[in-house]
TORSE-83504 format. One line per 2 residues: number of its first residue (from 1); their letters; for each residue x, y, z of N, C-alpha, C. Coordinates in nm, 2 decimals. Example, Ala and Ser with C-alpha at 12.3 -4.5 7.8 and 13.67 -1.06 7.14 Angstrom:
2
1 = AS = 1.32/-0.57/0.78/1.23/-0.45/0.78/1.32/-0.33/0.78; 1.28/-0.22/0.71/1.37/-0.11/0.71/1.29/0.00/0.79
***
This chain:
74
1 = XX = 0.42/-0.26/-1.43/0.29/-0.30/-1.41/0.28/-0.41/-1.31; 0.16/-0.42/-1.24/0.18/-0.49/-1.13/0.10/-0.63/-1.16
3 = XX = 0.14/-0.74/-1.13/0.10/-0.84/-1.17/-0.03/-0.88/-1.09; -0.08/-0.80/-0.99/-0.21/-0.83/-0.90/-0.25/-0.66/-0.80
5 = XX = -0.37/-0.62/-0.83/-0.38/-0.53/-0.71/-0.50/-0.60/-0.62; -0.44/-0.53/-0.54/-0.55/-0.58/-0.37/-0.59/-0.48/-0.32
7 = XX = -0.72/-0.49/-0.28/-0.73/-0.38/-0.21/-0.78/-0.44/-0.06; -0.67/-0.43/0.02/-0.69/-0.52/0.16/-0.83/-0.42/0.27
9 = XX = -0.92/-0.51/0.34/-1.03/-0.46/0.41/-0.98/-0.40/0.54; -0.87/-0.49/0.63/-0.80/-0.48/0.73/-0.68/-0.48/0.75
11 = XX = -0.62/-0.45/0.87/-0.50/-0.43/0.88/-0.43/-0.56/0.89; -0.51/-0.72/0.95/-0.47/-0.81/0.96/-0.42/-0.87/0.80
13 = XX = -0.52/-0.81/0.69/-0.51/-0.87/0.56/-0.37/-0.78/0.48; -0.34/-0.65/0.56/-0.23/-0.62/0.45/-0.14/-0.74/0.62
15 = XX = -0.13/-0.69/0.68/-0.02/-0.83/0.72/0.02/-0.97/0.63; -0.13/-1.07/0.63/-0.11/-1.16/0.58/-0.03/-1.14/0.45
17 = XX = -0.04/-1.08/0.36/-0.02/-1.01/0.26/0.08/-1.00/0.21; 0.15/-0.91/0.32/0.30/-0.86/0.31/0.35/-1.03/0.37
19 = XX = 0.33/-1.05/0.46/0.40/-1.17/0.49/0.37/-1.29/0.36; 0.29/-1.33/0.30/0.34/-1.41/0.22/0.45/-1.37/0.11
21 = XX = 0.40/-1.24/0.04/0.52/-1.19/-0.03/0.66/-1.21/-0.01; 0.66/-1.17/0.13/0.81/-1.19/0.18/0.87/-1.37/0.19
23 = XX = 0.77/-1.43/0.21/0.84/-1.57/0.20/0.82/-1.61/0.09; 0.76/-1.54/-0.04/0.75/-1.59/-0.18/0.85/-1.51/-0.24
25 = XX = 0.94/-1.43/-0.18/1.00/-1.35/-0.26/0.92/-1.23/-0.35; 0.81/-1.20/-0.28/0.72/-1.09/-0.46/0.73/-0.98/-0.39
27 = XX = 0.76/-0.91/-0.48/0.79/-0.75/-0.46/0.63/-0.71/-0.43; 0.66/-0.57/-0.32/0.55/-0.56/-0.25/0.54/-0.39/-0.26
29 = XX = 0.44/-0.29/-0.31/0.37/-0.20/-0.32/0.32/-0.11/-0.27; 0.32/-0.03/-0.25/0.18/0.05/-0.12/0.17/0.15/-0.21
31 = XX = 0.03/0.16/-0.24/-0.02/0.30/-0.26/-0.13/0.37/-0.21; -0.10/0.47/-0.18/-0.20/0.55/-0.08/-0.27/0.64/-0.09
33 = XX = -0.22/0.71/-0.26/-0.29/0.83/-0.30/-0.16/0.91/-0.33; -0.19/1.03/-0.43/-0.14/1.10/-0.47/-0.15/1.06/-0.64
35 = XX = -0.03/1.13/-0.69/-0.07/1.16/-0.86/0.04/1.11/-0.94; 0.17/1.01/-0.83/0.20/0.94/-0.90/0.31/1.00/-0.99
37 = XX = 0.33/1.13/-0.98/0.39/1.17/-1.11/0.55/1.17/-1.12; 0.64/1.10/-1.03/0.75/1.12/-0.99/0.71/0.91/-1.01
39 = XX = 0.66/0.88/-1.04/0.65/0.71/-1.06/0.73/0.66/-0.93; 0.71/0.69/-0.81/0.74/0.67/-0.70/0.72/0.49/-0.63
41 = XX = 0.59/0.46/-0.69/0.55/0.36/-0.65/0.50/0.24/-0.80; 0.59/0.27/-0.85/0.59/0.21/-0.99/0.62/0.07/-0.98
43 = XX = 0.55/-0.02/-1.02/0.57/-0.17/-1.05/0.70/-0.22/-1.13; 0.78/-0.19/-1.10/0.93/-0.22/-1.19/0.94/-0.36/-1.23
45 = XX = 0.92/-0.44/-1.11/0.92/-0.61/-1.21/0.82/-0.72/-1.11; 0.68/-0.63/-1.19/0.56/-0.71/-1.14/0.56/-0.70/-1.01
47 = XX = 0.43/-0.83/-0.93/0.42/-0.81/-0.78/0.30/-0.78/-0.76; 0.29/-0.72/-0.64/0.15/-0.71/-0.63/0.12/-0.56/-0.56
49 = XX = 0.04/-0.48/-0.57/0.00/-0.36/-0.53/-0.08/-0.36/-0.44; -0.03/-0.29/-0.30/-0.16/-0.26/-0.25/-0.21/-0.14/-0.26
51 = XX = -0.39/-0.09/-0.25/-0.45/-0.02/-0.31/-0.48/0.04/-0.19; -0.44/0.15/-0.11/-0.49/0.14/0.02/-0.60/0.23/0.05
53 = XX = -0.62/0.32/-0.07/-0.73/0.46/-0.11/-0.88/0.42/-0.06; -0.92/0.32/-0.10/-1.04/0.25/-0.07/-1.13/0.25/0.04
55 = XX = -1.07/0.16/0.12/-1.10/0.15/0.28/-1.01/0.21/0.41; -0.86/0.25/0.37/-0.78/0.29/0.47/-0.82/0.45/0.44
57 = XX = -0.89/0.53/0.51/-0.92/0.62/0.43/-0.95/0.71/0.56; -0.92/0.66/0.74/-0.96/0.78/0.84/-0.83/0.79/0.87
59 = XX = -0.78/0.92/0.86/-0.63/0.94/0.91/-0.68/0.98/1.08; -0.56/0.91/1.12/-0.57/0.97/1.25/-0.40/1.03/1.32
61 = XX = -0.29/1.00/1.25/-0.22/1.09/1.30/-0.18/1.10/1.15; -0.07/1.24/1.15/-0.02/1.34/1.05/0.06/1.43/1.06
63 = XX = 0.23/1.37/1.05/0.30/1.40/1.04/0.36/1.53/0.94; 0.36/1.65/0.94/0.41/1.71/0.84/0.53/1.75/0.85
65 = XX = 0.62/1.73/0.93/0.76/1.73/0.91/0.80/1.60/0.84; 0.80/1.55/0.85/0.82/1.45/0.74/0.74/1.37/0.63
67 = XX = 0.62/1.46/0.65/0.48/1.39/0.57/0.49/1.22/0.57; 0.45/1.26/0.68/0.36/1.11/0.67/0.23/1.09/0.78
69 = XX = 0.16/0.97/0.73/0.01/0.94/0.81/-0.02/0.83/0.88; -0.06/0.79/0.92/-0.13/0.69/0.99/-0.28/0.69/0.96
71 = XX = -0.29/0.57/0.90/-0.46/0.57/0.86/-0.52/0.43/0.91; -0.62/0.42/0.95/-0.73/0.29/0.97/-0.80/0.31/0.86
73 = XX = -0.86/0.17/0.85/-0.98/0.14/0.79/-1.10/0.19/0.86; -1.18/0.23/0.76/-1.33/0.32/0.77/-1.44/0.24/0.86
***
């Protein structure tokens, strides 16, 4: 379980974000969607979660060979 979720507005705020983590040492999260069910993105020892379903929510590129996205904020 994660000791904090965020749900960051901008791309500048998941920066700031990820960068204090990293100089605090706190394990750092991303979730984007999905169901979770393979506990992929599971809080193993606290930290903080990002929530990115919210506002990162216009894909603009999409990768399906290797599934992955590229999303902005709305």
């Amino acid at each position: 379980m994660p000791d904090v979720v965020a749900y960051p507005d901008t791309k500048e705020q998941v920066e700031q974000i990820v960068a204090y983590c990293q100089q605090e040492k706190i394990p750092v999260y991303v979730y984007g969607g999905g169901s979770s069910v393979t506990r992929g993105v599971e809080c193993m020892k606290g930290g903080i979660s990002l929530d990115m379903r919210l506002r990162f929510d216009k894909v603009i590129e999409f990768n399906e060979k290797i599934r992955q996205s590229r999303c902005r904020q709305a």
